[in-house]
C-alpha positions in Angstrom: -34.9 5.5 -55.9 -35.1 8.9 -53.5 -37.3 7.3 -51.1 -34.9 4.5 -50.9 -32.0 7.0 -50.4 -34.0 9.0 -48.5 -34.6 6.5 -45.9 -30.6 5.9 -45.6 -29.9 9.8 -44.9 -28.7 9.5 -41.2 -25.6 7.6 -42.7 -23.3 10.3 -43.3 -19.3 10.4 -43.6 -17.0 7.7 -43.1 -19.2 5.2 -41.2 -21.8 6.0 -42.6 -20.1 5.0 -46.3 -19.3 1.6 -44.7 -22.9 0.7 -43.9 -24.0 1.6 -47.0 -22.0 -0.4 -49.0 -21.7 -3.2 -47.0 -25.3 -3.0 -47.1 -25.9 -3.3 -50.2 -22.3 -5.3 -51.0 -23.0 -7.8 -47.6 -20.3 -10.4 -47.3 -18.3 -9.5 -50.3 -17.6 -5.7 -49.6 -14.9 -6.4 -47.6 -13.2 -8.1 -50.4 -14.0 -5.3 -52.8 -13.4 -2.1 -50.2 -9.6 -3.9 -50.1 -9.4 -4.0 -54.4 -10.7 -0.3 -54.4 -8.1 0.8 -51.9 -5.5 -1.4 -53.9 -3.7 -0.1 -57.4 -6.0 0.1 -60.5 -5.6 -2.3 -63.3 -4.6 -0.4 -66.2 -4.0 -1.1 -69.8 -1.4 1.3 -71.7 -3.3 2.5 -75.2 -1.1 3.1 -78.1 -3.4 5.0 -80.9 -0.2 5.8 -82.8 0.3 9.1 -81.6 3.2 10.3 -79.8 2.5 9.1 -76.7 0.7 6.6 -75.0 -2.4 6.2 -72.8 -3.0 4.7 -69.4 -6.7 4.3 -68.1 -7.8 1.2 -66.5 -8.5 -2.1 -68.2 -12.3 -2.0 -67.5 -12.7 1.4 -69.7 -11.4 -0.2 -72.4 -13.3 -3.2 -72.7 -17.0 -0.9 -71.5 -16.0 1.9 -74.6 -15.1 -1.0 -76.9 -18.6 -2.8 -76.5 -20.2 0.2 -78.3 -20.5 -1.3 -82.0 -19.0 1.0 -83.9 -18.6 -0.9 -87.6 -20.9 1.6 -90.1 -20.9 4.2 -87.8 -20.6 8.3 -89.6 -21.2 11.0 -86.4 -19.8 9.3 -83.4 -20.7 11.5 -79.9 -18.4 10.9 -76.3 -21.0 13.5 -74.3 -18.9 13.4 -71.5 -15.8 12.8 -72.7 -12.4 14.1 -70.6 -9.9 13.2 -69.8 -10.1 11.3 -72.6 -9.1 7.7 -72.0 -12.5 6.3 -73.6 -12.2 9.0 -76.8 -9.3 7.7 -77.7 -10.6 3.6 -77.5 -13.7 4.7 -79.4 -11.2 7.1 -82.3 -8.6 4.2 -82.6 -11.2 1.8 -83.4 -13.9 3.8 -85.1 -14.2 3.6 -89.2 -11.8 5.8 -91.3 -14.7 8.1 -93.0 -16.3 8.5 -89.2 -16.0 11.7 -87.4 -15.9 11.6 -83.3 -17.6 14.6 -81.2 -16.3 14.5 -78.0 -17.4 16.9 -75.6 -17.0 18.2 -71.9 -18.6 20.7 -69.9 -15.9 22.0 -68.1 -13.2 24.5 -69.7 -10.5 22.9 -67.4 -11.4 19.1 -68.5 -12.1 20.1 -72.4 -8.2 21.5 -72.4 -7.1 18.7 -70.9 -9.0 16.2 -73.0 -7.6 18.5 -76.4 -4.0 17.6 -74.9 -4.5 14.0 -74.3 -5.6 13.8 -78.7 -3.2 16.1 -79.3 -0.5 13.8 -77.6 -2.1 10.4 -78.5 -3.9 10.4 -81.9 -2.1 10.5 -85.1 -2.7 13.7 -87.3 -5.1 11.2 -89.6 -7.0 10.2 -86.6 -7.1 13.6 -84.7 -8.5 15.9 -87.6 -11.9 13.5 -87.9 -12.0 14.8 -83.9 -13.9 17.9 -82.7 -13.5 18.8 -78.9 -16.3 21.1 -78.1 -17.3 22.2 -74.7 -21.0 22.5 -73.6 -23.4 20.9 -70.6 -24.6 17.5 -72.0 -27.8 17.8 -70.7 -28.5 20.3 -73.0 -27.9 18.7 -76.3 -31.4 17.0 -77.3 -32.7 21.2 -77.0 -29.9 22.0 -80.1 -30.3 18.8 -82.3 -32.1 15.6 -81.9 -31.3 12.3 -83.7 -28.1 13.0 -85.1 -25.6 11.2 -83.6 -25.7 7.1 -84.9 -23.9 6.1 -81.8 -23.4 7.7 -78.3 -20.9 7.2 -75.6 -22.1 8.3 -72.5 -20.2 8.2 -70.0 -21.9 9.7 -67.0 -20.6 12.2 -63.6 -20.9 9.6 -61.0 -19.7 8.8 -57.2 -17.0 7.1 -58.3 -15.9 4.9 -54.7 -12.4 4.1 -55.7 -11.8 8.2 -55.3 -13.6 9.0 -52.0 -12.4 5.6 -50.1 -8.7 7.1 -51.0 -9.7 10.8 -50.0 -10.0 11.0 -46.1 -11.8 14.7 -47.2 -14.2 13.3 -49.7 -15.3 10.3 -47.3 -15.5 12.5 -44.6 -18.1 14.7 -46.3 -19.8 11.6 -47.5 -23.8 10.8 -47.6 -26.6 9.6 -49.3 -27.5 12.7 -51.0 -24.4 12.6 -53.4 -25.9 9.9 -54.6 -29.3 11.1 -55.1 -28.2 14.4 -56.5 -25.9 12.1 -58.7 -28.9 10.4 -60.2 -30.8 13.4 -61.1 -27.8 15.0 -63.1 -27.3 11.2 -65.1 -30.9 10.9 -65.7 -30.7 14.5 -67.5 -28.0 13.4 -69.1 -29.2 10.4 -70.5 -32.5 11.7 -71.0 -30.7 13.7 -73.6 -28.0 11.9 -75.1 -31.2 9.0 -76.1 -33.4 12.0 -77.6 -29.6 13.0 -80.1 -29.9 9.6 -81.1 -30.6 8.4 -84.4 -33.1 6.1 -85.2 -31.4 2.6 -85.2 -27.9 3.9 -83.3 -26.9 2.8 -80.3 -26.0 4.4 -76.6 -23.7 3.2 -74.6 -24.1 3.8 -70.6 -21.6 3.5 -68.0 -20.2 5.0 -64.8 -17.8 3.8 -62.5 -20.1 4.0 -59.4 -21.0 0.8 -57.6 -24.9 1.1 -56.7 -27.9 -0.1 -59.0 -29.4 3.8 -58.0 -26.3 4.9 -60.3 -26.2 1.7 -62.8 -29.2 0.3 -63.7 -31.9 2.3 -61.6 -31.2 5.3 -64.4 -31.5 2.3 -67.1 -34.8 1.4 -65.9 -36.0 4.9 -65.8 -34.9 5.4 -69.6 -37.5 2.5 -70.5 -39.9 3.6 -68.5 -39.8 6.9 -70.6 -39.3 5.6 -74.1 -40.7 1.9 -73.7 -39.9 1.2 -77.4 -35.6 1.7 -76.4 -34.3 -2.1 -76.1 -31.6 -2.8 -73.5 -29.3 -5.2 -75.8 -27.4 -6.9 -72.9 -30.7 -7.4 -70.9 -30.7 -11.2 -70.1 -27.3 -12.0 -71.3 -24.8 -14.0 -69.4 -21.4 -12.3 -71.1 -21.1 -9.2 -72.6 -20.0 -9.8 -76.6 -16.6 -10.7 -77.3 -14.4 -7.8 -77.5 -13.1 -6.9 -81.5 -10.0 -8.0 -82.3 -8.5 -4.7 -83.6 -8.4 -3.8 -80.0 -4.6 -5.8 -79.9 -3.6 -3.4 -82.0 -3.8 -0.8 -80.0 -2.9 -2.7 -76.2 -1.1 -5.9 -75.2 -3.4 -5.6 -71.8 -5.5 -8.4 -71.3 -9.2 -7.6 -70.6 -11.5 -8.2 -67.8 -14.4 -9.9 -67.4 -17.5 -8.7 -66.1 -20.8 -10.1 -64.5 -24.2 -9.3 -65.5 -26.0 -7.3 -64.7 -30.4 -6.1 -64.8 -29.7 -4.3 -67.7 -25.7 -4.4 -68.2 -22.6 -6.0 -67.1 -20.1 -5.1 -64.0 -16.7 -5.0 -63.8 -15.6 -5.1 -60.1 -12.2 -4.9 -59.1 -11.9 -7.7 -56.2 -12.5 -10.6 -58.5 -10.4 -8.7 -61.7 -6.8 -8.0 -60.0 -7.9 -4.2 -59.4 -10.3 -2.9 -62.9 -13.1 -1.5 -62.6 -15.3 -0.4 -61.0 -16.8 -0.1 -64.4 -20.8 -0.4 -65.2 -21.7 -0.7 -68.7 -25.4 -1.0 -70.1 -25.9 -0.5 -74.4 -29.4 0.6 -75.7 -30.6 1.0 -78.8 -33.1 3.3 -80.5 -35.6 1.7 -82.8 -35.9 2.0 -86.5 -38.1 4.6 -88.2 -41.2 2.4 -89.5 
């Protein structure tokens, strides 16, 4: 993936962005450079706190494909602001317990405020917020957590195409520096899994190098992890508790190598929203 990104290093700032993604996008980036410059689809979450959630459509439906039914020690590694903790604690089991975590001071307060706000007291007291660099989790515990949200750092397009400042200082290497810190992250989060739990991967970044290059490099590294969506036309239907908690109608997405993505020109403005689940094996 470096030498690929290596090889597209001249391209730098705003047209430099353009032939990159219409690169790798041809005929249809037009389409989906208009939907990321347009409004986001969002879908208002009501955990049953005192007040409600908006975060777009396509987070709902990637945190909500992480099987959560049996689930004890529940981990969101990356988890503020907080839209996707509050999806996974509204539809988690009532004895499970939800970690979720943020590097940053600044984001962990704001994700505490956003459960504070939005869980109910039952909910939010099976919740710790802790703050602490992801990367660094498999070197204080490993195999602990029975399912992992992971929700990776990423380029996120839809923010830099709106920010005449962030496009401008555009380039390849934000992707490839990117890559490095998700690879760590991942790295880690698969080595805190347990035995038999499940990961959930996603980012909100367009490109494969982001998406399923970092995939590929996880099976590479632990050949016996199993990507569960590899192959698979439609991701699985979405639970039906999630209508208790929004009247927002969910996206669909397409398939991907490994996972599924939601792209916002052909879902009225969700996403961009990658999603990819692997699994640990049993112990034999």
């Amino acid at each position: 993936m470096s030498k690929k990104i290596r090889e597209k290093e001249k391209l730098r700032g705003e047209s430099g962005f353009e032939a990159f993604y219409s690169g790798l996008f041809a005929e249809r980036w037009p389409a989906l450079k208009e939907a990321l410059c347009g409004s986001p689809r969002y879908a208002e979450w009501n955990a049953g706190g005192e007040k409600t959630y908006f975060l777009d459509a396509g987070s709902v439906a990637a945190a909500a494909a992480l099987p959560l039914k049996g689930a004890k020690n529940i981990l969101d590694l990356c988890a503020a602001p907080g839209g996707k903790a509050l999806v996974l604690a509204s539809l988690m089991d009532g004895d499970a317990r939800l970690t979720a975590n943020d590097r940053s001071v600044s984001r962990k307060q704001r994700l505490l405020k956003v459960c504070l706000d939005s869980l109910p007291q039952s909910v939010y007291e099976r919740v710790s917020i802790v703050c602490s660099d992801g990367a660094k989790w498999c070197v204080k515990r490993s195999e602990y957590f029975d399912r992992i949200l992971l929700d990776a750092p990423c380029s996120s397009e839809r923010h830099i195409i709106s920010d005449s400042k962030y496009l401008l200082e555009w380039s390849p290497s934000r992707i490839r520096t990117l890559a490095i810190e998700q690879w760590a992250l991942l790295s880690s989060a698969y080595r805190v899994l347990s035995p038999g739990g499940f990961l959930l991967y996603s980012t909100c970044s367009l490109s494969s190098y982001e998406n399923d290059d970092i995939i590929d490099r996880l099976l590479t590294k632990f050949p016996q992890a199993k990507a569960v969506f590899q192959g698979e036309k439609q991701p699985p239907p979405l639970i039906d508790a999630i209508k208790k908690f929004t009247r927002a109608d969910m996206p669909s997405a397409e398939p991907s190598k490994y996972g599924f993505h939601i792209l916002p020109d052909r879902q009225n403005g969700a996403g961009p929203l990658f999603f990819a689940l692997i699994q640990k094996p049993e112990l034999i």
